[in-house]
Rosetta silent file (secondary structure, phi, psi, omega in degrees, C-alpha in Angstrom):
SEQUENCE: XXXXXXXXXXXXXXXXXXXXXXXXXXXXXXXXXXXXXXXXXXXXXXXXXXXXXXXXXXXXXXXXXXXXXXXXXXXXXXXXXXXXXXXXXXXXXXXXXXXXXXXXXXXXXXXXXXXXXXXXXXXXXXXXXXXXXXXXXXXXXXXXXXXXXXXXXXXXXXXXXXXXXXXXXXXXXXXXXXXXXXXXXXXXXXXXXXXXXXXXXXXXXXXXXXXXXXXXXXXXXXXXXXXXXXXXXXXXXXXXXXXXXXXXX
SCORE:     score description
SCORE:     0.000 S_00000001
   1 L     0.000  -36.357 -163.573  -62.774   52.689  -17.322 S_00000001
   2 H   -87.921  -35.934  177.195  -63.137   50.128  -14.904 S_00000001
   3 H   -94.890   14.778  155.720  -62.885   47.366  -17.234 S_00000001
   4 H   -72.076  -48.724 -171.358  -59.720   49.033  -18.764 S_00000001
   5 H   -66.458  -49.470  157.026  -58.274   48.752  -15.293 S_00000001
   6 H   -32.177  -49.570 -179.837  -58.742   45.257  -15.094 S_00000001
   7 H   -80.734   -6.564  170.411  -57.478   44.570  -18.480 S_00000001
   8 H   -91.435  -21.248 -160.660  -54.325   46.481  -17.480 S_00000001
   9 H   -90.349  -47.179  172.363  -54.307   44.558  -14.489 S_00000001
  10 H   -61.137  -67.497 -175.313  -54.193   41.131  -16.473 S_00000001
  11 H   -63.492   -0.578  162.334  -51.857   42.352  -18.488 S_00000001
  12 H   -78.404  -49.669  176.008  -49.475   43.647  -15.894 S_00000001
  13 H   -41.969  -64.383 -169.211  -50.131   40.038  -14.195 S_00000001
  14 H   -79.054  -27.179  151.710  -48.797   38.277  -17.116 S_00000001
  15 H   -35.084  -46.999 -167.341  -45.739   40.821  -17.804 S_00000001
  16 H   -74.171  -49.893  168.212  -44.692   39.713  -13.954 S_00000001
  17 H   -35.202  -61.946 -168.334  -45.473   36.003  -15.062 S_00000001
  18 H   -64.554  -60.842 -158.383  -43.471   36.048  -18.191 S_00000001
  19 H   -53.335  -45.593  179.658  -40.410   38.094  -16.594 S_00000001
  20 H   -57.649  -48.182  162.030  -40.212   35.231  -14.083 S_00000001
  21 H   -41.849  -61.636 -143.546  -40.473   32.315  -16.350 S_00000001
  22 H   -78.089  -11.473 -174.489  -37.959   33.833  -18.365 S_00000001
  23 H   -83.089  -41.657 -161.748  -35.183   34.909  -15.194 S_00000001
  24 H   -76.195  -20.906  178.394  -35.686   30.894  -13.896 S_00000001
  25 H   -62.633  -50.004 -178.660  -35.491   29.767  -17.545 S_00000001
  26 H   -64.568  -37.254  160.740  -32.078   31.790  -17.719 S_00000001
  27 H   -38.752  -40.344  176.751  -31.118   30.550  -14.118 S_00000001
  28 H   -77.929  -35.596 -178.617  -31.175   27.017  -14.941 S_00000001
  29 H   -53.321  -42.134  167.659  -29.837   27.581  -18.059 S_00000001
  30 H   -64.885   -2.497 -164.198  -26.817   28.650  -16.259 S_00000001
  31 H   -98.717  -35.624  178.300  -26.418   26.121  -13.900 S_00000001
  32 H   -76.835  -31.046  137.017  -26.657   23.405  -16.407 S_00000001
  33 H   -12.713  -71.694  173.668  -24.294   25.186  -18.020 S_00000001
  34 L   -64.965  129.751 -167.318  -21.847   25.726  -15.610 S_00000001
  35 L  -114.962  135.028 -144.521  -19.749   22.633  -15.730 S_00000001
  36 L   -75.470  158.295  163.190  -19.983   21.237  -12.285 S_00000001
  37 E   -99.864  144.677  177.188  -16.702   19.384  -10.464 S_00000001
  38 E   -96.301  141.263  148.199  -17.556   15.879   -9.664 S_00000001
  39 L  -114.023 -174.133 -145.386  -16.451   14.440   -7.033 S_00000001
  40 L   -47.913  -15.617  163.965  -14.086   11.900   -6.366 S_00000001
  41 L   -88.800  -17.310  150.588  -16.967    9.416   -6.117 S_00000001
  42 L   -27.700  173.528  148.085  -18.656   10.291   -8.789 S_00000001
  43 L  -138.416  164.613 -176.231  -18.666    8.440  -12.211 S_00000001
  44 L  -173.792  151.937 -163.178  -17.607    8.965  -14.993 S_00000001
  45 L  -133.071   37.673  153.294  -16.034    6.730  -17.849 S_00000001
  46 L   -64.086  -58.201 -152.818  -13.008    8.482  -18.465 S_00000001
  47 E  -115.440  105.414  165.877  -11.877    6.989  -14.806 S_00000001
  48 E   -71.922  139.595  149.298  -11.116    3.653  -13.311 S_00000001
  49 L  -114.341  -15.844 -165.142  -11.751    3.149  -10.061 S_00000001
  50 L  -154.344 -138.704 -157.187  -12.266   -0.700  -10.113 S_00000001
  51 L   155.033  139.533 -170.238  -12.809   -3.563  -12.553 S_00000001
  52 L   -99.393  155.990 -164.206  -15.581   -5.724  -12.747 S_00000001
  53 L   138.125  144.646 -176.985  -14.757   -9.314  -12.420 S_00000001
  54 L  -111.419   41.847  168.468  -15.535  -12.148  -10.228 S_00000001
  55 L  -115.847  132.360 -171.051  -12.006  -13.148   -9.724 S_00000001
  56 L   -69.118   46.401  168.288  -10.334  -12.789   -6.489 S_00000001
  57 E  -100.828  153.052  178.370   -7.909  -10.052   -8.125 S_00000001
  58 E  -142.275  142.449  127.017   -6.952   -6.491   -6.390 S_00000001
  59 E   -95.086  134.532  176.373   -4.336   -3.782   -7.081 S_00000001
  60 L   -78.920  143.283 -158.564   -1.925   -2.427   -4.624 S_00000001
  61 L  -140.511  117.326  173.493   -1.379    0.929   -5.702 S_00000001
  62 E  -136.650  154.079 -172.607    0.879    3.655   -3.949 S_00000001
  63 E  -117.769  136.849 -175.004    1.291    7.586   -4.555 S_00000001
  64 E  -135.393  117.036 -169.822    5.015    8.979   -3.907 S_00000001
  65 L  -138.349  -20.130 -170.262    4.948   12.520   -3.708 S_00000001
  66 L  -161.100  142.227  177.783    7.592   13.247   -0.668 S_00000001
  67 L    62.206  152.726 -163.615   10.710   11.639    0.960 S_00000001
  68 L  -120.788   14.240 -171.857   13.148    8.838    0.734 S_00000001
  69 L  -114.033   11.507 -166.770   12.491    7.184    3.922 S_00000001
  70 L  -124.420  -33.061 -172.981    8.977    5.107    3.552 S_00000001
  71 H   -56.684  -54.187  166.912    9.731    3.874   -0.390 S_00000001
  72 H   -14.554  -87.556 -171.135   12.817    1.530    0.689 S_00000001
  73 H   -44.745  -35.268  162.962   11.008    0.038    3.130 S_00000001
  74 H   -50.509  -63.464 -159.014    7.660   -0.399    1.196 S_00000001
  75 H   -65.616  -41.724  174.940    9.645   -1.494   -1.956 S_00000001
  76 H   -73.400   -9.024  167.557   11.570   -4.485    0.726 S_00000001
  77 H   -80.061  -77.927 -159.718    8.055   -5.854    1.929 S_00000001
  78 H   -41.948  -38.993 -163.980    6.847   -6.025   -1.496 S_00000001
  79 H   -83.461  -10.999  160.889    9.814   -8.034   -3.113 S_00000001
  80 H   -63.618  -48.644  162.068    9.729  -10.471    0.338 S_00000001
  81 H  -117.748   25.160  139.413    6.452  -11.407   -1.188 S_00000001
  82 L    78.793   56.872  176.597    7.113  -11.384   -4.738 S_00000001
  83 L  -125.241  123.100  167.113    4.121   -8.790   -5.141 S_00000001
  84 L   -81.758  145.864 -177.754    4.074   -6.638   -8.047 S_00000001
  85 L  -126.894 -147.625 -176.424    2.259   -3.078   -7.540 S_00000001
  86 E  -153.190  108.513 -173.637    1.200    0.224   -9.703 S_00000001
  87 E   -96.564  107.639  134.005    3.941    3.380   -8.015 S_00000001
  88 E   -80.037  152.282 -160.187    2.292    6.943   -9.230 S_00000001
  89 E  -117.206  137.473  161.622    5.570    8.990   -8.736 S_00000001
  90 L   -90.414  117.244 -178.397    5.209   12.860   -8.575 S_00000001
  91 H   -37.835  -30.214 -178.455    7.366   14.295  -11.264 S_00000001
  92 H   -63.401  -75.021 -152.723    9.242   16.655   -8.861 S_00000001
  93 H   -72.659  -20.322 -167.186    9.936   13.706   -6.283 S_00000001
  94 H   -94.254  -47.359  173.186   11.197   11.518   -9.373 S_00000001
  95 H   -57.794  -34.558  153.192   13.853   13.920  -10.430 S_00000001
  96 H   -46.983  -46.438 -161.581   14.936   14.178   -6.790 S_00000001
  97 L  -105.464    7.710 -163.370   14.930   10.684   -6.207 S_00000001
  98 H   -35.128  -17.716  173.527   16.164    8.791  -10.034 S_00000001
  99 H   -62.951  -41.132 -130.967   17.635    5.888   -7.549 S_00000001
 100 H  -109.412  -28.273  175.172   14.829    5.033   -5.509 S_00000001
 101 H   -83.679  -36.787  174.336   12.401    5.766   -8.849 S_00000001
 102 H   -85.780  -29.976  167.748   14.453    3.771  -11.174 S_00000001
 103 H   -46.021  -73.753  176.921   14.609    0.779   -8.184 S_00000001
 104 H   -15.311  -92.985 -142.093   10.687    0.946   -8.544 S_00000001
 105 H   -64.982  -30.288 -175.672   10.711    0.433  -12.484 S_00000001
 106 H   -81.521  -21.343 -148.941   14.086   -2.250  -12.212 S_00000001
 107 L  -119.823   30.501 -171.648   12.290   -4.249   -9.490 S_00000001
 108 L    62.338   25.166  174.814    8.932   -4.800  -12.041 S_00000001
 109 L   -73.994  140.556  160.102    6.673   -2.314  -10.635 S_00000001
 110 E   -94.772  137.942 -138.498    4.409   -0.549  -12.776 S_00000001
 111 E   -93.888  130.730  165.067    5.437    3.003  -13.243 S_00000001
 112 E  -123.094 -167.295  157.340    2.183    5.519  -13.613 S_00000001
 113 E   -88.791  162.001  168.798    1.940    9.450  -12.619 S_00000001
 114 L  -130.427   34.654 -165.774    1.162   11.841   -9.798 S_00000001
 115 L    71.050 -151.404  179.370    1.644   14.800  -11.975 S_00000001
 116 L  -111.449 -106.204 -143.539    3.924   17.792  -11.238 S_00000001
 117 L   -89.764  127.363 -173.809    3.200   20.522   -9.055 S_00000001
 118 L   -67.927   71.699 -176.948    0.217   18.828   -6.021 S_00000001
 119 L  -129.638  168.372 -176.164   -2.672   21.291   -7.160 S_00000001
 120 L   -85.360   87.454 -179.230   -6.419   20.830   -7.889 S_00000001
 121 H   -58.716  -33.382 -156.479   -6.111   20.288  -12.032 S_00000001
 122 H   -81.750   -4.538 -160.075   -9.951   21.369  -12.225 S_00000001
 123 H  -116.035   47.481  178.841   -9.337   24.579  -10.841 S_00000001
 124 L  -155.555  146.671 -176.691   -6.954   25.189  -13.991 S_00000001
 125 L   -68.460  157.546 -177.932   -7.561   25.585  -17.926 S_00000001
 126 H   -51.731  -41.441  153.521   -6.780   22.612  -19.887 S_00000001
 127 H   -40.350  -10.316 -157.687   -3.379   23.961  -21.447 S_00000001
 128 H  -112.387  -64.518  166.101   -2.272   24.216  -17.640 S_00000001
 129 H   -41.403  -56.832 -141.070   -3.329   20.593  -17.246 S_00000001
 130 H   -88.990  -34.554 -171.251   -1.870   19.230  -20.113 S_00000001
 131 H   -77.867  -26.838 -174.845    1.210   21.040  -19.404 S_00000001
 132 H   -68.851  -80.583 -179.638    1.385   19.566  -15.664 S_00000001
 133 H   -37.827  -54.930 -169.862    1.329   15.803  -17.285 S_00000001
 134 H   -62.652  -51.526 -177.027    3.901   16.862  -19.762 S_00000001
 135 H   -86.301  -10.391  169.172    6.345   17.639  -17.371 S_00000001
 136 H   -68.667  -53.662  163.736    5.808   14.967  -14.736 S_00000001
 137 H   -33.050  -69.146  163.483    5.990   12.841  -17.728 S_00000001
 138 H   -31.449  -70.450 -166.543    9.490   13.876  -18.583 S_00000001
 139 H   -58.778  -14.886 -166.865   10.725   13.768  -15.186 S_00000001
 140 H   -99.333  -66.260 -153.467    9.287   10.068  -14.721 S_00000001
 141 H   -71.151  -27.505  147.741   10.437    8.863  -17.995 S_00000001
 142 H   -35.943  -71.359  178.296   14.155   10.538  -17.450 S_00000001
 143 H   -86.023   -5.090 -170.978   14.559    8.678  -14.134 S_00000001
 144 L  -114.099  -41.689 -177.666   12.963    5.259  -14.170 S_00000001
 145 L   117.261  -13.809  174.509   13.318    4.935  -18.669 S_00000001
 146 L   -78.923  106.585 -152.909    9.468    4.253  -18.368 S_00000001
 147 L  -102.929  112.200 -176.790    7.396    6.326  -19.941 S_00000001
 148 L   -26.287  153.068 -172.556    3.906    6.219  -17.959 S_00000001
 149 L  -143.077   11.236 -161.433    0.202    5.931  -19.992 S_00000001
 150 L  -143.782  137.316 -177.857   -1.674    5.673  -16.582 S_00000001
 151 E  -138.188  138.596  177.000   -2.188    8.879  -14.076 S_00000001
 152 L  -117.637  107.694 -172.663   -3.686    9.465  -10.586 S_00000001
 153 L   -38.979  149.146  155.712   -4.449   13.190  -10.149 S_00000001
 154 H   -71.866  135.255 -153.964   -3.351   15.080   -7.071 S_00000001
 155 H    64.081    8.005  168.271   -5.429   14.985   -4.493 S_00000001
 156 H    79.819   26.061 -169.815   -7.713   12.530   -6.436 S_00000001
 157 L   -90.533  134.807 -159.393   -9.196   15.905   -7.818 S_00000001
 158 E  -170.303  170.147  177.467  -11.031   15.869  -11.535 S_00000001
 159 E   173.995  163.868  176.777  -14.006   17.115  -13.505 S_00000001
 160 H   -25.676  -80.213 -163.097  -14.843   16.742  -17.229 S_00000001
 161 H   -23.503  -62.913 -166.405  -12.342   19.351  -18.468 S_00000001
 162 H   -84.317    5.985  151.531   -9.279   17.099  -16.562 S_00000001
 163 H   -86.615  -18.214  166.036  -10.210   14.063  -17.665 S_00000001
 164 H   -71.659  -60.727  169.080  -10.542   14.971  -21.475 S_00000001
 165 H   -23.020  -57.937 -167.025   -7.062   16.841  -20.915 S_00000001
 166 H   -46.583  -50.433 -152.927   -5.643   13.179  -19.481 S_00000001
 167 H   -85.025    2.461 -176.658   -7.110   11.475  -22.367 S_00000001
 168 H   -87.730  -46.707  177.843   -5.797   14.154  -24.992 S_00000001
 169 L   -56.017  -17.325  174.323   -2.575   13.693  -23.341 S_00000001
 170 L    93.120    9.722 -175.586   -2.300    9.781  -24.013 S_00000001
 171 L   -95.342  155.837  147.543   -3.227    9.085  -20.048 S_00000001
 172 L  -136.432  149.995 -144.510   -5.865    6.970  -18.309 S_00000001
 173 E   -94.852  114.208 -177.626   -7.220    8.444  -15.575 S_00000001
 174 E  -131.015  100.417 -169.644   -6.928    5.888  -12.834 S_00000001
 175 L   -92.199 -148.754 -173.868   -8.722    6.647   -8.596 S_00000001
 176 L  -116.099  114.650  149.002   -9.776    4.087   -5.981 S_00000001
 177 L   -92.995   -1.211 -169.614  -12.447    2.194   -4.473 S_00000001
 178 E  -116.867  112.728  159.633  -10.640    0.771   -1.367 S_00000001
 179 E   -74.301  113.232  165.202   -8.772    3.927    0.834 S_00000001
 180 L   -69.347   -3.374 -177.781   -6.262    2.261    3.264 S_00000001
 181 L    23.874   42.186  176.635   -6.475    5.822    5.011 S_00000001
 182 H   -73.945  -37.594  177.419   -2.234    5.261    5.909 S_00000001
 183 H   -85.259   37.101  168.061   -1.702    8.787    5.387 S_00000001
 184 H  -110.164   -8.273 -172.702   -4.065    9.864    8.027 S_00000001
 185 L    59.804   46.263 -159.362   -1.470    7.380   10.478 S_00000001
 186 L   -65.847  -37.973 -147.307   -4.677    5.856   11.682 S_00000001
 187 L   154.241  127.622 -170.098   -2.862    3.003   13.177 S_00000001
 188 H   -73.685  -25.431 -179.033   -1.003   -0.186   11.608 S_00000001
 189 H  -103.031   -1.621  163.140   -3.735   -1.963   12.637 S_00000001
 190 H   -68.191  -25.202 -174.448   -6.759    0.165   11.518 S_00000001
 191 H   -60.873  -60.201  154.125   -4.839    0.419    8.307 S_00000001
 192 H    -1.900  -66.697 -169.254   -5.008   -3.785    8.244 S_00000001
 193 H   -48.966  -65.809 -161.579   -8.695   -3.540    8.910 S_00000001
 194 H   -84.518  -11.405  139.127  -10.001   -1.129    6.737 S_00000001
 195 H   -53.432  -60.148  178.060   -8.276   -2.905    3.939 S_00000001
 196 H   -84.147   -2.184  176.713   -9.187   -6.448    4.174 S_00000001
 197 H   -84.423  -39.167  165.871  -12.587   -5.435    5.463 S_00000001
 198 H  -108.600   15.767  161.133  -13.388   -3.594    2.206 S_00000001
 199 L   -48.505  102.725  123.056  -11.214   -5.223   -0.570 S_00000001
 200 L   -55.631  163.871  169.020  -13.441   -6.804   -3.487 S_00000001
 201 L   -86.589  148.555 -155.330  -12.707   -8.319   -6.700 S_00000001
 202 L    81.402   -3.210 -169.765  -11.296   -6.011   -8.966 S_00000001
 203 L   -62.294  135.109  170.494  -10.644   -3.269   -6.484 S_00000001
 204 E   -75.961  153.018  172.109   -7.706   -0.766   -6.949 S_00000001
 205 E  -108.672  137.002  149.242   -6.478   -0.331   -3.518 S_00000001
 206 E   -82.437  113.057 -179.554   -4.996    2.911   -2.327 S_00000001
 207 E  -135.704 -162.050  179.011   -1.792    3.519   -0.406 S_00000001
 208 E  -167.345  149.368  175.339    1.215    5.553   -0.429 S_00000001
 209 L  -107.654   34.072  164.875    5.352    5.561   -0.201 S_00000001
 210 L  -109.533  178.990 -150.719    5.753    8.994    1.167 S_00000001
 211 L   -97.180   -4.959  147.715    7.388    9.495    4.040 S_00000001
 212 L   -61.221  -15.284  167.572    3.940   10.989    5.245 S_00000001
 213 L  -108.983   55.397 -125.567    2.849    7.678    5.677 S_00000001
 214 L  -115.691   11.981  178.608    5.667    6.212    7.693 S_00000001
 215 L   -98.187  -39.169 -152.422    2.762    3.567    9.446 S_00000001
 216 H   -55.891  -43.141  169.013    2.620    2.306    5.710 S_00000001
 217 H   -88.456  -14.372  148.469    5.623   -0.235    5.853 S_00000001
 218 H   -65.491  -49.699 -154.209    4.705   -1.553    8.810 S_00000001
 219 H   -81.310  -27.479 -163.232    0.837   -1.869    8.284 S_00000001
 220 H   -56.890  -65.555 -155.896    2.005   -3.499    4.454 S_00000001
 221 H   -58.846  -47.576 -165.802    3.223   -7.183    5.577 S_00000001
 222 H  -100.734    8.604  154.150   -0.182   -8.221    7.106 S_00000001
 223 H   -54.306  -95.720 -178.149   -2.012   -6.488    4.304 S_00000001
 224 H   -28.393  -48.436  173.877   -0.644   -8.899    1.997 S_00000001
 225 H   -55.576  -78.114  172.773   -0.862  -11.834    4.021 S_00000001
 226 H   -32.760  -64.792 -155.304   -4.656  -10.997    4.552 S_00000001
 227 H   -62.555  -79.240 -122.428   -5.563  -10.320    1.064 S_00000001
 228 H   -81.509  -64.359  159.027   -3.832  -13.897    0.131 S_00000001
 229 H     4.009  -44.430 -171.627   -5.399  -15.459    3.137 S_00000001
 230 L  -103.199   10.621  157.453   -8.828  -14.244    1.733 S_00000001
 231 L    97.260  -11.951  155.837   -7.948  -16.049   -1.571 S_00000001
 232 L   -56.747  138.551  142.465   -6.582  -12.483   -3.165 S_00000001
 233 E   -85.239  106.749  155.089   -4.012  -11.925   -5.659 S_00000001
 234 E   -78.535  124.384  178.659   -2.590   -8.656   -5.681 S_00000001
 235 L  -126.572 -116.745  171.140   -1.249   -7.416   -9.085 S_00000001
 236 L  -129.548  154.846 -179.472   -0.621   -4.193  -11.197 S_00000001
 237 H   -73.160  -12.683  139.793   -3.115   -2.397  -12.390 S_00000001
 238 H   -19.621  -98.428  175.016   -2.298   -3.261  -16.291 S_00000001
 239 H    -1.344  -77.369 -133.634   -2.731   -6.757  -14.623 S_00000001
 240 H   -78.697  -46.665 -177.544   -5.877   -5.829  -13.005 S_00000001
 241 L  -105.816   44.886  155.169   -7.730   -4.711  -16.053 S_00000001
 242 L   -87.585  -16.697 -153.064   -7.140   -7.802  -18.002 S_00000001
 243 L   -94.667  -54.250  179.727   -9.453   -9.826  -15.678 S_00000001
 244 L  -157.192 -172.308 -166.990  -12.436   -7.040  -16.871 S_00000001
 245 L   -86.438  144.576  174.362  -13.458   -3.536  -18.000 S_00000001
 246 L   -63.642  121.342  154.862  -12.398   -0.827  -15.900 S_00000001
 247 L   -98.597  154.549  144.137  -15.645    0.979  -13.778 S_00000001
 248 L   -80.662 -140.473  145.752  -16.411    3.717  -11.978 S_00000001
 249 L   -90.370    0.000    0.000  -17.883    3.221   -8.366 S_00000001
């Protein structure tokens, strides 16, 4: 008897053993599973954020999502110093706005997207995505005649799913490595700073024309001036990935 009880005892041991293996083997399985959102930092190779090159090139880049009172001014720095940029335009704001959206695309700018509706694409099925592009598409290609191949999500938000949606869609997926942090209204001259302090070659630069960033046409003139100063060209982001292959960070 007693060395029944034992052998029940092993075998009870190794029942509890097994059952465990097999709940963390199914645990992991879900988690690797589960397809995670990266963030905006992340890589992935689907998504420029930069260009590799050892040429003293940068793009200025701005997202227009709201208002008619910061693009003007933005758009009247650039052509005082004969600097071309990359505009994404929010579909919504370009059908409000076909003057100030078609000035962009008549004054050489390059036109990309900022979608439609200013939502989190990962936290939507792909059909939802796809459909989001499609109509910001329309609305951009209605008011400026340009029809965009280059897109910068809202809120800079992404995961597998929305970048194969972009690229099913005819898009490239395009973020940042340099944040000018204008729409936090840091300051004209923190804006300055935190530009020419982290600008590299190849970098996309990030800014904005909405009238939430109303420091942004001010803070603009000695942007430019720095970055040439430091031996920069600023160009479009086309431009920008002639010089080398688009990276992530």
């Amino acid at each position: 008897m007693r060395v029944y009880y034992l052998n029940l005892k092993k075998i009870k041991r190794k029942a509890i053993l097994a059952g465990l293996f097999l709940l963390v083997a199914f645990l992991l399985t879900m988690v690797l599973w589960r397809e995670p959102l990266t963030p905006a930092t992340g890589k992935h190779s689907g998504i420029i954020y930069k260009v590799k090159t050892d040429k003293k090139v940068c793009a200025l880049t701005f997202d227009i999502g709201w208002g008619d009172k910061v693009p003007g001014p933005v758009l009247d720095v650039l052509k005082q110093y004969d600097v071309k940029s990359t505009f994404f335009l929010a579909g919504p704001w370009a059908a409000r706005y076909p003057n100030i959206a078609r000035r962009i695309a008549r004054e050489g700018h390059e036109i990309g997207s900022h979608g439609n509706r200013h939502i989190n694409y990962s936290e939507y099925p792909e059909d939802t995505i796809k459909e989001e592009i499609s109509k910001a598409h329309a609305d951009i290609l209605e008011a400026t005649g340009k029809a965009p191949h280059l897109i910068r999500t809202p809120n800079g938000d992404w995961n597998a799913k929305v970048v194969n949606a972009i690229n099913s869609a005819g898009y490239t997926a395009v973020q940042w490595s340099v944040d000018s942090l204008d729409w936090k209204d840091p300051g004209v001259q923190a804006i300055v700073k935190r530009v020419l302090d982290l600008v590299h070659p190849g970098a996309v630069i990030l800014m904005h024309a909405s009238d939430s960033a109303d420091q942004t046409p001010a803070a603009l003139p000695a942007v430019i001036r720095g970055l040439k100063e430091k031996g920069y060209t600023p160009v479009t982001v086309s431009e920008l990935l002639k010089y080398g292959r688009g990276v992530a960070e």
